[in-house]
N, C-alpha and C positions, 0 to 999 in steps of 0.2 A: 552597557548594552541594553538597550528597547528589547521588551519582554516578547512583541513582534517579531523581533528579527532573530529570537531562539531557533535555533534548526540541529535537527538530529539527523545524523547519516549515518548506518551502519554496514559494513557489506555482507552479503550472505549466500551461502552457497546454495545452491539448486537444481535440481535435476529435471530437464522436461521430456517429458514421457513422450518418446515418438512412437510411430504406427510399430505393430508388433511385441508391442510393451519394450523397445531400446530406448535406453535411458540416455540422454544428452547432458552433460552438465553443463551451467549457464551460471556467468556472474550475472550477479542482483546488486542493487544499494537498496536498501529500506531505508526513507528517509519520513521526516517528520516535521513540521513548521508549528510556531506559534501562531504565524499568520495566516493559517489555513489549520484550524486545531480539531475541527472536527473527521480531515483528511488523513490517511497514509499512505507514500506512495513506494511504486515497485519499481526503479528504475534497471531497464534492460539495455546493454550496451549493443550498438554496431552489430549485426551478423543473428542478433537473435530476431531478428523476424524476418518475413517475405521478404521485404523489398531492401533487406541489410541495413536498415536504420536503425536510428535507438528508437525504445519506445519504453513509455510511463506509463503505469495504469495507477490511476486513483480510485480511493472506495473510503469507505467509512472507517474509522478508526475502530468502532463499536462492532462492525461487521468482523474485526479479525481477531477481538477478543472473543465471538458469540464463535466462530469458528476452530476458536481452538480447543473449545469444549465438548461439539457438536456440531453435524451439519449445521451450513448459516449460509445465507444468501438470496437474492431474487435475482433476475436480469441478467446482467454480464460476468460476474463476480460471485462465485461458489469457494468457499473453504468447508474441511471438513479434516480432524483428526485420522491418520490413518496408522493405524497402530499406537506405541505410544510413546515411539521418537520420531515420526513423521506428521508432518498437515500437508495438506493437495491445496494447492490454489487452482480452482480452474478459470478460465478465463474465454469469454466469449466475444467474436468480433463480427462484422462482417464475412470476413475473409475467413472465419474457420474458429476453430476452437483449440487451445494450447491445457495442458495438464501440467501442475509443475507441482515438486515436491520440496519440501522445504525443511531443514531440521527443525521440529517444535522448539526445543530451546532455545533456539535462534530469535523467533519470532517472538518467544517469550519477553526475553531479553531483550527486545527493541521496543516491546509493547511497555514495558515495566519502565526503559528511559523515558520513552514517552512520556509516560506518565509523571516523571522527573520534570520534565520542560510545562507541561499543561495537566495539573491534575485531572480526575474523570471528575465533570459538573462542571469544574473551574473554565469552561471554554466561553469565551467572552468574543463575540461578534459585532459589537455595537461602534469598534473603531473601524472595520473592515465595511460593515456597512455605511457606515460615513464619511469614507473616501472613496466607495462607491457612487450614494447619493449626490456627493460634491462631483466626482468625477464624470456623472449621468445629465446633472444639471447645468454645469458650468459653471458655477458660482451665481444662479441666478437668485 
């Protein structure tokens, strides 16, 4: 197997905070790509949003390492330890803002495979860019 085509899925459990502070629970997949090494993503199935879709958030991989130690975040995408078997992901859109809570070992443990498929430094962009540029140009 192409060191590209590594991909890590893990499921995990979660809880998103609706109004009143009532707790929802919500599957997740945390997944992971070689071919996208600097990415990790949240995927949320059917019924967990407005409009009943699935939806994916990506963010930086480094963002959910900096988060599990400490506040971390700019823009869309805040994590933050909360206590010291929970992390918050919170998540901003257009359409509103979601809180979710995550078991930290979870997150650990997905963060640590990661690191199994793409070590931290080892992230190599120069084939992804290149069937880009090929893909941008045409073959010209």
């Amino acid at each position: 197997m192409d060191n590209m085509d590594t991909a890590l899925a893990q499921p995990a459990r979660a809880r998103l905070i609706a109004s009143g502070h009532q707790q929802v629970s919500v599957r997740s997949t945390l997944r992971y790509t070689a071919a996208d090494p600097y990415a990790v993503h949240i995927d949320f199935p059917g019924g967990a949003s407005l409009d009943g879709g699935s939806v994916t958030w990506t963010f930086a991989r480094a963002l959910l390492e900096e988060g599990l130690s400490g506040p971390a975040g700019i823009g869309d995408v805040h994590i933050w330890p909360c206590g010291w078997a929970r992390t918050v992901v919170e998540l901003h859109s257009p359409h509103g803002l979601a809180m979710i809570h995550f078991e930290t070992a979870a997150l650990r443990r997905f963060l640590r495979r990661s690191y199994a498929v793409v070590a931290a430094g080892g992230e190599d962009l120069a084939p992804i860019l290149d069937e880009g540029l090929e893909s941008l140009l045409g073959g010209v």
